[in-house]
C-alpha positions, 0 to 999 in steps of 0.5 A, a space after each residue: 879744613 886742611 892747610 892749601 899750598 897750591 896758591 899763594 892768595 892774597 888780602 887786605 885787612 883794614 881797621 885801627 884808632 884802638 886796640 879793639 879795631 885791631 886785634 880781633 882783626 889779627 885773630 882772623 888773620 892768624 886762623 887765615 894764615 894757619 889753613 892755607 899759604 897767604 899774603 895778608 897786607 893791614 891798612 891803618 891810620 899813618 898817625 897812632 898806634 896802629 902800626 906798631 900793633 900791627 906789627 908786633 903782632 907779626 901776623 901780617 905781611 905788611 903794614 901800609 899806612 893811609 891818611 885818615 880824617 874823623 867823621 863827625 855827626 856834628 858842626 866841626 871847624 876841624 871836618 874840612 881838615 879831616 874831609 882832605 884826609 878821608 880823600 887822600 885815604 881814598 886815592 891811596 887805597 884806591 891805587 895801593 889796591 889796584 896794585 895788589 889786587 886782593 881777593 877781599 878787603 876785610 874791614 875791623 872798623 875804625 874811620 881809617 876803614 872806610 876809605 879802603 872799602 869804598 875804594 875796593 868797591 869801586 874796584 869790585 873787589 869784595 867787602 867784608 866788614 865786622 862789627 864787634 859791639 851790639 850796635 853797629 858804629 858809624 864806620 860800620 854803617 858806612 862801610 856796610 853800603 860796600 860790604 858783600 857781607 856784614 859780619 857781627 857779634 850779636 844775633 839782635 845786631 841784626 835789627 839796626 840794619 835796613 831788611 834789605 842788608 839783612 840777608 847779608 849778615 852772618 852772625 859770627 861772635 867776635 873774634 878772640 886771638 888763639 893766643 886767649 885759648 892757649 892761655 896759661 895761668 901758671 905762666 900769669 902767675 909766675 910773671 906777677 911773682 907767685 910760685 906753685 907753693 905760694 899762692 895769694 891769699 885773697 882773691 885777685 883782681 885785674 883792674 884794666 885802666 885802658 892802654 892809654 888810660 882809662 881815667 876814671 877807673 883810675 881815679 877810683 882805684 887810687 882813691 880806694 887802694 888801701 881798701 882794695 888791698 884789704 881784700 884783694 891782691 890787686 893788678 892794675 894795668 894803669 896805661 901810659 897816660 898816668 903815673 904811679 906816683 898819681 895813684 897814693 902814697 902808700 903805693 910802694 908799701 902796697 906793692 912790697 907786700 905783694 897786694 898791688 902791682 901796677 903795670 903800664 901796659 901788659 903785652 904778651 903776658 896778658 892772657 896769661 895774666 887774665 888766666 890767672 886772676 879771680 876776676 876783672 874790673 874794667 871798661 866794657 869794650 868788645 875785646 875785654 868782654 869776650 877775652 874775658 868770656 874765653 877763659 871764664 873770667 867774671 867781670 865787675 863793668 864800669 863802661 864809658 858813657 856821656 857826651 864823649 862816647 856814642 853809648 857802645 860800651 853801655 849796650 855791651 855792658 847791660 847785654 852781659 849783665 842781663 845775661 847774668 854774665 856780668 855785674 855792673 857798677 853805677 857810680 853816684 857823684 857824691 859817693 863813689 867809693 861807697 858804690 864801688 864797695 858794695 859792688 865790689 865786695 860781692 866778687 869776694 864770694 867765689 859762689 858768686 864769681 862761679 856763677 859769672 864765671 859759668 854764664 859768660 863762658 856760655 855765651 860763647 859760640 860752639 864755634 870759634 868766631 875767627 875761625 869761623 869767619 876765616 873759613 867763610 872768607 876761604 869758601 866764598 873767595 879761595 875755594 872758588 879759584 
């Protein structure tokens, strides 16, 4: 599709509380910004990261930021707090929209995503709203009794929705930012200080702990670091809640002789970062996985799950896994290391690594998901004037 400069359009994307509602969101955005002249204004929580993502990302216009609240499926003292917050995102999005007059709300998800999609209903604005993991959240759900299409990852995501909303679901795949497909591993290399003549010796392994810390992974690299080094060169993005003192002692000699680098958080180099590297041990959220599945990379899963967690990750997970695309580590209380020893030792084996490395990147769709959710919204809304 050629670029159109005969209008300048107009949207509004919504979503935020994590990275993962955030930066397949800025991928469409990109594919929206690069076919034809748009304003594009994102709607996040005016508490986190959400702004700040937005914008260093520079793919949007605008960032404007709305109350949000929590919504909760249990007893809270905290819900009437968060209940105010969930009206007064309403009546700011309500009236922020009705100035700017969009053409559609595209929801990435997130409790800040909801406000913005009832409010563009009430105002007959259209809803689109995507869903990234197997199964559909509770923000999605709600967001999906506005939508005019609902978008998801999944061909099976389709039977967690009612038969009536099922003739509004397109399955897309979910989008990657076009910076992962441009990705460059000699760019990765240079940044973890390896040159075309000096290459690493053993396998490299991307260890993702989460930006703000994914604490368990943490835990079990510092505990099985000396290990770890013993057969691979490891990179650990370790994020902001932890210190590189918590992890050992012998961190510095480790990172001396070019086997650990610990990083706090890798921004623009990731992709880079992740072309380079053998393979990737990490949490299973829906970005990782389909970063990841982009440049091919095999994935050792170790995903959220218990009270805390609604079970997303462990659907993502066994959903690769089953697809031969993915290995995942069961972790025993009393022998954690023993686990991930054997579990990880397999990736030394580049036969085995190929063989994930061949059955993610098929899972891919022919189409690049951004793309073609980009092009849907330009059909159904920008084509039409």
């Amino acid at each position: 599709m050629e670029k159109q400069t005969e209008k300048k359009y107009c949207a509004v994307f919504t979503g935020g509380g994590t990275g993962g509602h955030i930066y397949p969101g800025l991928a469409v955005v990109d594919e929206l910004k690069a076919k034809l002249d748009c304003k594009i204004y994102w709607f996040g929580s005016s508490r986190g990261m959400d702004k700040s993502l937005v914008e260093k990302s520079g793919s949007c216009d605008r960032f404007i930021g709305i109350p949000s609240g929590k919504l909760r499926r249990y007893f809270s003292l905290k819900t009437a707090v968060d209940m105010m917050r969930i009206v007064a995102g309403f009546l700011k999005a309500f009236f922020v929209l009705l100035k700017l007059k969009p053409d559609f709300v595209f929801s990435k998800g997130g409790f800040v995503s909801v406000p913005p999609c009832f409010a563009a209903k009430v105002l007959h604005i259209p809803v689109y709203t995507h869903e990234c993991d197997f199964s559909p959240g509770l923000a999605t759900k709600l967001n999906a009794k506005c939508a005019h299409r609902i978008l998801v990852s999944y061909e099976e995501t389709i039977g967690f929705f009612s038969v009536a909303k099922r003739s509004a679901i397109t399955v897309t795949g979910n989008p990657v930012r076009p910076v992962f497909y441009k990705a460059d591993a000699s760019i990765g290399a240079k940044f973890l200080g390896f040159s075309k003549t000096e290459k690493p010796k053993k396998p490299v392994m991307l260890v993702l702990g989460g930006s703000g810390g994914a604490k368990q992974i943490n835990e079990i690299v510092s505990q099985n670091l000396s290990f770890l080094c013993e057969h691979f060169v490891v990179v650990h993005q370790f994020g902001s809640s932890q210190k590189i003192e918590d992890f050992s002692s012998e961190v510095q000699t480790l990172i001396d002789k070019k086997l650990y680098m610990p990083f706090r958080f890798i921004y623009q180099e990731m992709p880079h970062v992740l072309a380079f590297v053998d393979f990737v041990f990490s949490r299973s959220g829906a970005n990782t996985l389909w970063e990841a599945a982009v440049l091919k990379k095999p994935l050792l899963l170790l995903p959220l799950e218990g009270s805390g967690t609604r079970g997303d990750q462990v659907e993502n997970a066994d959903y690769f896994v089953k697809q031969g695309a993915a290995y995942r580590l069961f972790l025993n209380d009393k022998d954690t290391s023993n686990a991930l020893k054997d579990s990880i030792l397999l990736f030394e084996d580049k036969h085995f690594r190929d063989k994930l490395s061949s059955n993610i990147f098929a899972l891919l769709p022919k189409i690049r998901p951004a793309v073609a959710i980009a092009d849907l919204l330009i059909n159904e809304n920008w084509n039409k004037v």
